[in-house]
C-alpha positions in Angstrom: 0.0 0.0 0.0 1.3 3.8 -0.8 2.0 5.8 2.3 -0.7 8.0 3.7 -0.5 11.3 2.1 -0.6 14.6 4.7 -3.8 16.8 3.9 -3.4 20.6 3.7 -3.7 20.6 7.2 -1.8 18.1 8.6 1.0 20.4 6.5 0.3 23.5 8.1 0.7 21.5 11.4 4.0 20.5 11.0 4.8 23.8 9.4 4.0 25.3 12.5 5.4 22.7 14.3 8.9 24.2 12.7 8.2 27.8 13.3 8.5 26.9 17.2 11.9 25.0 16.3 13.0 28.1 14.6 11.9 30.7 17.0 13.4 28.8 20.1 16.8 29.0 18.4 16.1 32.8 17.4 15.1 33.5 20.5 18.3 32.9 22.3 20.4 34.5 19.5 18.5 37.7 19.6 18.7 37.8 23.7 22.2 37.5 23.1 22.7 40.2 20.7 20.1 42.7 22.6 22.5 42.8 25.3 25.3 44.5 23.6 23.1 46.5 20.8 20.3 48.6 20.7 16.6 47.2 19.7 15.6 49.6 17.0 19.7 48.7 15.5 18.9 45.2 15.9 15.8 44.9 14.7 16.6 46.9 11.4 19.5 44.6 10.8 18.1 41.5 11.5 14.9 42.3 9.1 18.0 43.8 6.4 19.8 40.1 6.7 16.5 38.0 6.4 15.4 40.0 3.4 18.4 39.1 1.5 18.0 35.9 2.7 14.2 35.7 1.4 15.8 37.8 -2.0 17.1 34.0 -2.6 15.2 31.8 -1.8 12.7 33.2 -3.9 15.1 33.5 -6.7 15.6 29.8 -6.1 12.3 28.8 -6.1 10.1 30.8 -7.8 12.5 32.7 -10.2 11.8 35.8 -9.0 14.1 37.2 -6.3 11.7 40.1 -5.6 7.8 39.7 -4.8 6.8 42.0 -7.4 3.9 40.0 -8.8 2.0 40.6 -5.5 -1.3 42.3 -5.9 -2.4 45.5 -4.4 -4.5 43.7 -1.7 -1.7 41.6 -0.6 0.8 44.6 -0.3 -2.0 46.4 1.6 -2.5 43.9 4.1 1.2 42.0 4.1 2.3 45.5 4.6 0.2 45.9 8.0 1.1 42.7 9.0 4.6 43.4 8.6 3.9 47.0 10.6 2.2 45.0 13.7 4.3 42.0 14.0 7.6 43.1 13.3 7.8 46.7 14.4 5.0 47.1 17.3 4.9 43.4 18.0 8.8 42.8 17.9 9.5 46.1 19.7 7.4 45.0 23.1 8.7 41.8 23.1 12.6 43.0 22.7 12.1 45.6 25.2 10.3 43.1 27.6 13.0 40.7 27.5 15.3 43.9 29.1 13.0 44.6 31.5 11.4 41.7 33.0 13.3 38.6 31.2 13.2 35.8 28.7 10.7 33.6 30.8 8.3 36.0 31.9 8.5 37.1 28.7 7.7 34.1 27.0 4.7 33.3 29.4 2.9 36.3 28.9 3.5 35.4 25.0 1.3 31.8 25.5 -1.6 34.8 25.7 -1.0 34.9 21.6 -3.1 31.8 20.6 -6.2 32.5 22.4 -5.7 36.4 21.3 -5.2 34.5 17.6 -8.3 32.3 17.4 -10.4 35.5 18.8 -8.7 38.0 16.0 -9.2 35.4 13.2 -12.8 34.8 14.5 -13.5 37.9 14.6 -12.1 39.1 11.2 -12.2 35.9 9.3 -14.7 34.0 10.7 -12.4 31.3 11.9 -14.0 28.6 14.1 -12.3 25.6 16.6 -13.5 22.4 17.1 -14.2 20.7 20.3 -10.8 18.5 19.8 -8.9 22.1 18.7 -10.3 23.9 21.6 -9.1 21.2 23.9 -5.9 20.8 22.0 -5.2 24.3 22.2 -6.3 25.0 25.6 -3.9 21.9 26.7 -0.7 24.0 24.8 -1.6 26.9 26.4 -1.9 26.0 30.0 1.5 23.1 29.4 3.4 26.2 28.5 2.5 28.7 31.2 3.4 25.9 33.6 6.7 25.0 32.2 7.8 28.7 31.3 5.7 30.2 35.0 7.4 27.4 37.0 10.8 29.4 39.0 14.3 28.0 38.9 15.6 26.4 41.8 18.1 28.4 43.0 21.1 27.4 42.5 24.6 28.5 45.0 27.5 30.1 43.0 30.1 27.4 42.4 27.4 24.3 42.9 27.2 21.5 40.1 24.4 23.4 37.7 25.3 27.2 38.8 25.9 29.2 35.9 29.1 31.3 36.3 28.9 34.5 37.3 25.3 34.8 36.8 23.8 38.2 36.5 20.9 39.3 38.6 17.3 38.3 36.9 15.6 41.4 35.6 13.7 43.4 37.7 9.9 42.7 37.5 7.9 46.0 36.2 4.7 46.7 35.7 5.8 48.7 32.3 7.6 45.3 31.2 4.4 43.3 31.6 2.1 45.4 29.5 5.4 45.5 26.8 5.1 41.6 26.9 1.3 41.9 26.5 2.0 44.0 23.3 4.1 41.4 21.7 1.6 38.9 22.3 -1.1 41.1 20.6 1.3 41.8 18.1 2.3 38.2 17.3 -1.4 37.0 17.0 -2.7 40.5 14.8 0.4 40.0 12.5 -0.9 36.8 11.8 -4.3 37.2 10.7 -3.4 40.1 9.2 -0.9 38.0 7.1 -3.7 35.5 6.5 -6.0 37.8 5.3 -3.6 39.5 3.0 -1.5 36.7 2.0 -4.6 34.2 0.6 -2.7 31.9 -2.0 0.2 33.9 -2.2 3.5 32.7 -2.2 4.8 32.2 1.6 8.2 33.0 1.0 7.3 36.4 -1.1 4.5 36.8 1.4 7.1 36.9 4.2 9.2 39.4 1.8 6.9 42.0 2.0 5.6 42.0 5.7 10.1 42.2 6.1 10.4 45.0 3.8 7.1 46.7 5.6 9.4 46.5 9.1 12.2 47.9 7.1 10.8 50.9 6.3 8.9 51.3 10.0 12.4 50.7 11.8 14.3 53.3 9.2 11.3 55.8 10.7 12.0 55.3 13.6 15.7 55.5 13.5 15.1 58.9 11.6 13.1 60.2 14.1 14.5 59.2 17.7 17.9 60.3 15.8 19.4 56.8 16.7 21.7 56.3 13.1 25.0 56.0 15.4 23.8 52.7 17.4 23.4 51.5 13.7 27.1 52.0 12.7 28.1 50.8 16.4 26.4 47.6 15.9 27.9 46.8 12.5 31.2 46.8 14.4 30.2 44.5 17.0 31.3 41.3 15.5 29.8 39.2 18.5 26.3 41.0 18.2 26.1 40.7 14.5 27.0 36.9 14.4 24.0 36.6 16.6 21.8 38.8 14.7 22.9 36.6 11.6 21.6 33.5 13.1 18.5 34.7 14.6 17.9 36.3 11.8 18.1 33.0 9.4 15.8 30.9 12.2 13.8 33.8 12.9 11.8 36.3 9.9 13.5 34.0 7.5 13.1 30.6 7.6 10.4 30.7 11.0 8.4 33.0 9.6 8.0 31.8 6.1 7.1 28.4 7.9 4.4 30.5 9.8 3.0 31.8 7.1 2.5 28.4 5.3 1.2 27.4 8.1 -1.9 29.7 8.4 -2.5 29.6 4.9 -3.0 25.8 5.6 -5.2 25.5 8.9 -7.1 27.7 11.6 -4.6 30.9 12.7 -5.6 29.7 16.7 -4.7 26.4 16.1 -1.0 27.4 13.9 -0.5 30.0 17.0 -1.0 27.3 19.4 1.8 24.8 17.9 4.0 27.9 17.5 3.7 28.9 21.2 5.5 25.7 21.8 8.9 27.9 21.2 8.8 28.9 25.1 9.3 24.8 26.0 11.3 24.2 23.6 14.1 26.8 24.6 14.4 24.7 28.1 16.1 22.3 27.0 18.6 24.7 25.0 18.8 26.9 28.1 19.7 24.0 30.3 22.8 22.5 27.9 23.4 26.2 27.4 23.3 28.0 30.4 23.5 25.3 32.7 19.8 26.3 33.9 18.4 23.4 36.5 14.4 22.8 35.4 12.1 21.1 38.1 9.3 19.1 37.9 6.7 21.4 37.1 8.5 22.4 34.3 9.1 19.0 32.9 5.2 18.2 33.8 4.1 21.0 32.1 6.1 20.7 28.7 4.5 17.2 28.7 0.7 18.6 28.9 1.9 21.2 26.0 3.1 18.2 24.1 -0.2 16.4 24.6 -2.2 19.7 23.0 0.0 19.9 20.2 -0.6 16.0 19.3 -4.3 16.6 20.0 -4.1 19.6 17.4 -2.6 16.7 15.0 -5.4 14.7 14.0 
């Protein structure tokens, strides 16, 4: 007998499946290079790298390195997305990882798929089933446990410290309502990018939401007067090796796979298997950073893994 064949859906699935893989490695690079560069700088470059990147993929696969066979109505709406996830979107979460940390971060980012499934209901009449609602709500709640669950702490110099670990970020009230942003961000950019993308090439699709950040983060360079952390970031070899690779797992490759991915199933349910990113950076943070995880965090990852294989039928 021939192998089953994956529907549409079952694609999109494991589409978004990879988006988490991708953002859980970007995530890391971009803390990395945050730390010694400015956000606006950062974000300009990284969206400048993945562009070229997307310039050649394209090239490679459709035979058109630029996406100049999209229609008005994709350029309007792409062009939005690009505005809300990338610039407003981005911009909380970056500065939220400063103020309040990676984790917390990342929790108040699970808010995206339920913020997802509502946008797309309300502007694209997106419904869940009983099994996707479940699956989702499972993701959800696994990944606030794993990421809300707090470190053991660990003394300097014990088996599992980190060496000379910095304080964690201070908690702030301005730092949650940033994180809140990037979550509405994330789950606007992608109905936005649904609604404007329709059966438009994903790759080309992602080209234009990158080129719509471009031209927000040149703005806003230009008016905050900021052009010098620019130059002073192209010199920091460190910072822009990490801006490379976040920017190749990140609004190149993780976003292209996003975007196939809600041109293939519900926007919730894609947001929900993307969310996964937050889990899946424990395991890098732990053979990275030495980090210890407990139980809870373990326990929860499982119940997240359980939504996402409910989400897979």
């Amino acid at each position: 007998m021939p192998p089953p064949v994956a529907s549409p859906a079952q694609l999109g699935h494991l589409a978004a499946l990879g988006t988490a893989v991708c953002w859980a490695f970007s995530a890391l690079a971009f803390a990395a290079a945050g730390r010694r560069i400015g956000i606006l700088a950062l974000n300009l470059i990284r969206l400048v790298i993945a562009f070229f990147l997307l310039s050649a993929a394209a090239w490679a696969l459709r035979g058109a390195p630029l996406p100049l066979d999209a229609s008005p109505h994709a350029w309007g709406w792409l062009g939005v997305s690009g505005l809300v996830g990338f610039v407003f979107g981005d911009l909380c979460l970056f500065q939220a990882y400063r103020l309040i940390g990676p984790r917390l971060s990342s929790l108040l980012l699970s808010l995206a798929p339920p913020l997802t499934a509502l946008i797309g209901w309300l502007a694209l009449g997106e419904t869940l089933t009983g099994r996707d609602a479940l699956g989702m709500a499972l993701t959800v709640s696994g990944i606030a446990w794993a990421v809300g669950e707090r470190h053991p702490q660990v003394a300097p110099g014990e088996p599992g410290s980190a060496p000379a670990a910095a304080p964690a970020p201070r908690r702030s009230l301005a730092g949650v309502a940033l994180g809140l942003g990037g979550a509405l961000g994330q789950a606007g950019g992608l109905v936005l990018s649904k609604l404007g993308m329709g059966g438009y090439d994903p790759v080309a699709a992602t080209q234009v939401r990158a080129a719509a950040g471009i031209a927000g983060y040149l703005l806003l360079l230009l008016v905050c007067r900021r052009w010098a952390s620019v130059g002073a970031a192209l010199r920091d070899r460190p910072a822009l090796g990490n801006a490379c690779a976040g920017a190749f797992f990140g609004p190149f490759l993780g976003v292209s796979l996003s975007l196939y991915a809600v041109r293939h199933t519900v926007a919730g349910v894609a947001a929900s298997i993307m969310a996964l990113q937050p889990v899946l950076v424990i395991p890098l943070v732990v053979l990275l950073h030495r980090e210890r995880v407990g139980v809870g965090g373990i326990a929860g990852a499982l119940v997240a893994v359980a939504g996402v294989a409910l989400l897979f039928h």
